[in-house]
C-alpha positions in Angstrom: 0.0 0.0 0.0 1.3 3.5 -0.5 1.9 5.9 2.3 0.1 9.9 2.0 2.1 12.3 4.3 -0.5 15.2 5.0 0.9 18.2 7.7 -2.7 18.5 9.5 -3.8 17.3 12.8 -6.3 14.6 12.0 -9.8 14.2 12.9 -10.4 13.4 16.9 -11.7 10.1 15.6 -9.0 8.6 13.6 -6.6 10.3 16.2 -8.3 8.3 19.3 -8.5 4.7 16.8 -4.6 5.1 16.4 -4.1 6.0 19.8 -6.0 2.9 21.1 -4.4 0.3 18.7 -1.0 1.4 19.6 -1.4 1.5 23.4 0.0 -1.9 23.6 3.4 -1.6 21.9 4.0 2.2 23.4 3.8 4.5 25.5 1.3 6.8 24.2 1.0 9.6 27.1 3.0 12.1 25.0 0.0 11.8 22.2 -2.8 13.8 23.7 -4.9 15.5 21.2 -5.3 18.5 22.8 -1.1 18.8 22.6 -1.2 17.3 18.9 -3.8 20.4 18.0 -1.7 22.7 19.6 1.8 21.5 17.9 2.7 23.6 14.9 4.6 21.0 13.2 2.5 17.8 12.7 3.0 15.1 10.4 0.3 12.4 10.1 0.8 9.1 7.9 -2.0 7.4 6.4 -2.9 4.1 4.7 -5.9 4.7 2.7 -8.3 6.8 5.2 -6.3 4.3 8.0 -4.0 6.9 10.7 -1.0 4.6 10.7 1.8 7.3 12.2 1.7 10.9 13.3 4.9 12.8 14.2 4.9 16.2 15.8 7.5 18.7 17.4 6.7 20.4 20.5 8.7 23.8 21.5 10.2 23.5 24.9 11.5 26.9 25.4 13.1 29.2 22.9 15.9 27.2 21.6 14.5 24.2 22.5 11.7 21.5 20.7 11.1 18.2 21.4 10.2 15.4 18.2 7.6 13.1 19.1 7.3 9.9 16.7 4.6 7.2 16.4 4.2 4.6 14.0 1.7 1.4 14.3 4.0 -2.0 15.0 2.4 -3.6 11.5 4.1 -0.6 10.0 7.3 -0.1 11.3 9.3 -2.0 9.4 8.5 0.7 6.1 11.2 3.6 7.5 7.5 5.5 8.2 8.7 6.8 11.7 12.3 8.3 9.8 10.2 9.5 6.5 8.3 11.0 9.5 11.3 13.0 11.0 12.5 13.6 8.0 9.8 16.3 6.7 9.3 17.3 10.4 12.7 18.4 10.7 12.1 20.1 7.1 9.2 21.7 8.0 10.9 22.9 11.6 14.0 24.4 10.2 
């Protein structure tokens, strides 16, 4: 299947679905939608209309961001999570 790369937060739905079938694998207390929304760099990764990996970058001060990275375990072995970083860090600099 081929992976779309969209820069928007996605819908509370599809956001909570990912959340939920990732809980096992991670820990997912950094993705809280309210902080996702908030983020000004966000990276979602879809399959079809399926949220498979979201990346974002939270600012921790003025010189300082932090790079949050997701990606479902029947995924990870398709270099989402580094495609992920990679247009983050394009998007931050």
């Amino acid at each position: 299947m081929k992976i779309a790369y969209h820069n928007a937060v996605p819908e509370p739905e599809v956001f909570d679905r990912f959340v939920h079938s990732i809980e096992e694998t991670m820990h997912t207390d950094e993705f809280e939608y309210k902080a996702v929304c908030e983020s000004k760099h966000v990276v979602a990764a879809y399959d079809q209309d399926e949220l498979v990996g979201i990346g974002v970058i939270a600012e921790a001060g003025e010189d300082a961001a932090v790079m949050d990275v997701a990606v479902h375990s029947s995924y990870e072995k398709r270099q989402i999570e580094q495609y992920i970083m990679k247009l983050l860090k394009a998007e931050f600099i």
